[in-house]
MIDRENKOL-339316 format. One line per 8 residues: number of its first residue (from 1); for each residue x, y, z of N, C-alpha, C, O. Coordinates in pm, 1 decimal, always signed. Layout:
// MIDRENKOL-339316
NUM> X Y Z X Y Z X Y Z X Y Z | ...;
This chain:
// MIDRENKOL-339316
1> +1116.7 -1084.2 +120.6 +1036.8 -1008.9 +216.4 +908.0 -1082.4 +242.1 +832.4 -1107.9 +148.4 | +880.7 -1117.2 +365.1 +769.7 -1157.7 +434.6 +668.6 -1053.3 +391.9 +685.8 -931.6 +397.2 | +509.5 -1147.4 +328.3 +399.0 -1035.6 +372.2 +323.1 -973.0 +415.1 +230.5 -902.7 +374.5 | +384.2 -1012.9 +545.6 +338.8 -963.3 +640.7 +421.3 -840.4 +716.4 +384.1 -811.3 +830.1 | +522.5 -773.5 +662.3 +583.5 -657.8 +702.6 +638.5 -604.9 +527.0 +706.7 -669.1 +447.1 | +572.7 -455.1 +511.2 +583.2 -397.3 +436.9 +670.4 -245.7 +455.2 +608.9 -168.1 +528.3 | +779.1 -200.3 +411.1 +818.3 -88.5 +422.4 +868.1 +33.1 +361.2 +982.1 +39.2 +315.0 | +783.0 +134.2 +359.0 +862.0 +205.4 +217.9 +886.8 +390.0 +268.3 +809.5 +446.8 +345.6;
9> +987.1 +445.5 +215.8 +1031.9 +546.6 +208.2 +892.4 +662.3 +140.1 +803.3 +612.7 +71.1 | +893.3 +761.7 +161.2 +780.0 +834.2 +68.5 +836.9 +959.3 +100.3 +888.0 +1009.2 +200.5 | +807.3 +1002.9 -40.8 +814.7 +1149.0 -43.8 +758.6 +1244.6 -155.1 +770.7 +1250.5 -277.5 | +687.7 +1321.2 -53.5 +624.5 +1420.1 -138.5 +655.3 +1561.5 -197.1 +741.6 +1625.1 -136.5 | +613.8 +1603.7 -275.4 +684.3 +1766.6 -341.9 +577.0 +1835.6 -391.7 +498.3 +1758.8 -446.9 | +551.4 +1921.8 -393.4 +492.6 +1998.6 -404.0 +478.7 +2050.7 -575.1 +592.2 +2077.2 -614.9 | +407.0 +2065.5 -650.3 +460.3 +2109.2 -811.4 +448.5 +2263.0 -800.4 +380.7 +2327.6 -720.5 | +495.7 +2288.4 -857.6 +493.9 +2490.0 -871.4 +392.2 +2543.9 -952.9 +391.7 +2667.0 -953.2;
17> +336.4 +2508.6 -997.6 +242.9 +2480.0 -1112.7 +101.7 +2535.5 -1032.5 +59.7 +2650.9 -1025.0 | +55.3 +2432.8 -986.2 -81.6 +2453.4 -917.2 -104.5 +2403.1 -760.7 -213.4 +2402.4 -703.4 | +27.3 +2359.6 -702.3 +66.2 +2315.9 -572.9 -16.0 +2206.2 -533.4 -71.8 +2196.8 -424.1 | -21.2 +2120.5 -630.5 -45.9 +1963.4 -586.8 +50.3 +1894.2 -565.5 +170.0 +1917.8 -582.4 | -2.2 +1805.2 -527.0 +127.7 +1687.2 -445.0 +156.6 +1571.4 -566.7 +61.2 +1515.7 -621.0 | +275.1 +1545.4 -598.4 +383.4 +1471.2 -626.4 +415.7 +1365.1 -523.0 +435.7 +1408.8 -409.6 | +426.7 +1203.2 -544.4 +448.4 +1154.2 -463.8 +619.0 +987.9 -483.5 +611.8 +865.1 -480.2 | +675.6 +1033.9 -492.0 +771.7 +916.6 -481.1 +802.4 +809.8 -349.5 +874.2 +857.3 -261.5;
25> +763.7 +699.2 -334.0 +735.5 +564.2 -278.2 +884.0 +470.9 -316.4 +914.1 +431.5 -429.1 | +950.8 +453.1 -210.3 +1068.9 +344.9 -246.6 +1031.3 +241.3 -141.8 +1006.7 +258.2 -22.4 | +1032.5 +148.6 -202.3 +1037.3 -5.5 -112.4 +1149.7 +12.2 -17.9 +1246.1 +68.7 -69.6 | +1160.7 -13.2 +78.9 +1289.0 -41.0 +194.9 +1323.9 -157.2 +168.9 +1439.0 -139.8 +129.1 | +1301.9 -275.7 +163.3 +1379.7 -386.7 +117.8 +1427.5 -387.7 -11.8 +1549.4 -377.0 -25.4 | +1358.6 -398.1 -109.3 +1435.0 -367.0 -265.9 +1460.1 -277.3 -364.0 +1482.0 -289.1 -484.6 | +1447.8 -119.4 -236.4 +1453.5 -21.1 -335.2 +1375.0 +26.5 -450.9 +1382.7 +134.5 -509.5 | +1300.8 -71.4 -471.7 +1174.9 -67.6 -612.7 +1090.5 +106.4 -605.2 +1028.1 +136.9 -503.5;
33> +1100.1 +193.1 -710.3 +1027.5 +322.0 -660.2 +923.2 +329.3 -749.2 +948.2 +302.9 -866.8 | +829.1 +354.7 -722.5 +733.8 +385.5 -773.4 +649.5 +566.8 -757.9 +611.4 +600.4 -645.8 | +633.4 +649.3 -858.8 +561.2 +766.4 -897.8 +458.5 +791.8 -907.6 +395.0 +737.5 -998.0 | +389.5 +891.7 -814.4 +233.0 +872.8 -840.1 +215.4 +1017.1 -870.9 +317.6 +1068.1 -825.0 | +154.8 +1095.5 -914.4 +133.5 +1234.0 -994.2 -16.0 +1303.8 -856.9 -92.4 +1400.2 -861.0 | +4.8 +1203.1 -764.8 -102.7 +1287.2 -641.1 -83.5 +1189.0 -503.3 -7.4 +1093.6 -487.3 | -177.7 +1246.7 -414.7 -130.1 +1174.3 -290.9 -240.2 +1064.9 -291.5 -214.3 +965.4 -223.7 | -390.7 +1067.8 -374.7 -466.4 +1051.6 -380.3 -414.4 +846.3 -435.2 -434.9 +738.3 -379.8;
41> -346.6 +885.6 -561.9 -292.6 +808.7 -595.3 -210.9 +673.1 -511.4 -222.8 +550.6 -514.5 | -126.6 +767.8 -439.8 -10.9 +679.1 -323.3 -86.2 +589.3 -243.8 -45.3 +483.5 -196.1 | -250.2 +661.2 -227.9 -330.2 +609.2 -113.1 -411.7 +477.4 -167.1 -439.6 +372.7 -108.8 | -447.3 +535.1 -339.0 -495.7 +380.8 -368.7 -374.3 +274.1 -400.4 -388.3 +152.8 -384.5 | -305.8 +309.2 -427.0 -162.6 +178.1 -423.0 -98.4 +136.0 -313.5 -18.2 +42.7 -315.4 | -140.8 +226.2 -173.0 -116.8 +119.6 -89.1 -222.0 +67.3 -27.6 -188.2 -35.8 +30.7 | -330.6 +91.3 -15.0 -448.8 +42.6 -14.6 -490.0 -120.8 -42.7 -514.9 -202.7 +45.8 | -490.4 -138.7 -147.4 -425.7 -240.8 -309.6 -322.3 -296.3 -230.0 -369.8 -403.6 -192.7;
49> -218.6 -286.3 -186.7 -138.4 -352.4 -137.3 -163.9 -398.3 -7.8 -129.6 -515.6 +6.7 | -207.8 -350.6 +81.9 -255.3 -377.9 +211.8 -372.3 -455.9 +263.2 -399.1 -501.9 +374.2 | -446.1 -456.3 +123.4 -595.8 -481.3 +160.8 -585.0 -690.4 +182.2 -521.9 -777.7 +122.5 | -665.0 -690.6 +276.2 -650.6 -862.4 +273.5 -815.5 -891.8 +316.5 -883.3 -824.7 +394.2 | -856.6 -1015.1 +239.3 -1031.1 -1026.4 +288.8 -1002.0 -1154.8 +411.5 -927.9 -1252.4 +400.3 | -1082.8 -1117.2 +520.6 -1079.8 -1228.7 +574.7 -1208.2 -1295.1 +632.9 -1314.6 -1233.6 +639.2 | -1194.2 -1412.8 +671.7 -1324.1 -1455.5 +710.4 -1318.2 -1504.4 +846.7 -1206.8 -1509.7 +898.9 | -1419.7 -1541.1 +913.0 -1426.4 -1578.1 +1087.9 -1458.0 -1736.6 +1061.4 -1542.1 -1791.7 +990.3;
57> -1357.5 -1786.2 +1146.7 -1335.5 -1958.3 +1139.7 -1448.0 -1980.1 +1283.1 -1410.2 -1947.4 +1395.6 | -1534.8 -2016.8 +1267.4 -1630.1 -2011.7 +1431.8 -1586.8 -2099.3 +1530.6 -1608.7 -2080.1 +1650.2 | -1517.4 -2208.6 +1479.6 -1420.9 -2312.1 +1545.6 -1309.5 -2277.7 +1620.2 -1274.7 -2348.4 +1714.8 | -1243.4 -2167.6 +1585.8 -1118.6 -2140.0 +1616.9 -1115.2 -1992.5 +1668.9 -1022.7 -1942.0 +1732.4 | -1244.2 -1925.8 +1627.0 -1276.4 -1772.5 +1678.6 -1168.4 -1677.4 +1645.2 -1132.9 -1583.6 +1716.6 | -1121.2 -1708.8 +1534.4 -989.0 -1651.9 +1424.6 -1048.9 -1608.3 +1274.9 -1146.0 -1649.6 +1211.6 | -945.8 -1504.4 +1245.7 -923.0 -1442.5 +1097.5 -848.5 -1524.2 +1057.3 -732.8 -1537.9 +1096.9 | -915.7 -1605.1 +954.1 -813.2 -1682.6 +813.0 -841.1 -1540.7 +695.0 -951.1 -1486.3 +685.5;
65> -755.1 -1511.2 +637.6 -729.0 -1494.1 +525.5 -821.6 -1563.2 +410.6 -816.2 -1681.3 +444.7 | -886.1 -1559.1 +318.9 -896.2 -1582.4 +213.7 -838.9 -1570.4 +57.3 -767.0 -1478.1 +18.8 | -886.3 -1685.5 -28.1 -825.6 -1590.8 -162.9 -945.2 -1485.7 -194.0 -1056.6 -1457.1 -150.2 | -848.3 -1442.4 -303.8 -928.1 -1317.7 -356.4 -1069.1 -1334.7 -458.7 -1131.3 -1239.7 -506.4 | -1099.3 -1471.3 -477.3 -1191.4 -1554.0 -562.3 -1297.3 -1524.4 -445.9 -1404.5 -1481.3 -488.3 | -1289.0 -1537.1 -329.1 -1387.9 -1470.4 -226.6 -1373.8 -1654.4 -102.0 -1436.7 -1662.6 +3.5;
């Protein structure tokens, strides 16, 4: 999988308990699932996954990417 296209299944449930959100996340390409115990959660892990720093090339008047060293 290219990383530049990310895709995943989600689903949320409700607990009976105190009616917070439950969240199950499956990758669409490899099925990989991941559990998060809130939605709060789902949001910082894809966040984290999505996040990219970039910088302005003044030459080229473009977003390069950087590493994460800055």
């Amino acid at each position: 999988m290219s990383g530049d296209v990310q895709a995943y299944l989600i689903r949320f449930s409700r607990t009976k308990d105190n009616g917070s959100w439950r969240v199950r996340l499956q990758n669409a390409y490899d099925n990989e699932v991941h559990h998060f115990p809130s939605e709060k959660d789902l949001f910082l892990f894809l966040k984290d996954r999505l996040a990219l720093n970039y910088i302005i090339d003044p030459q080229h008047d473009a977003q390069l990417p950087t590493s994460p060293e800055g």
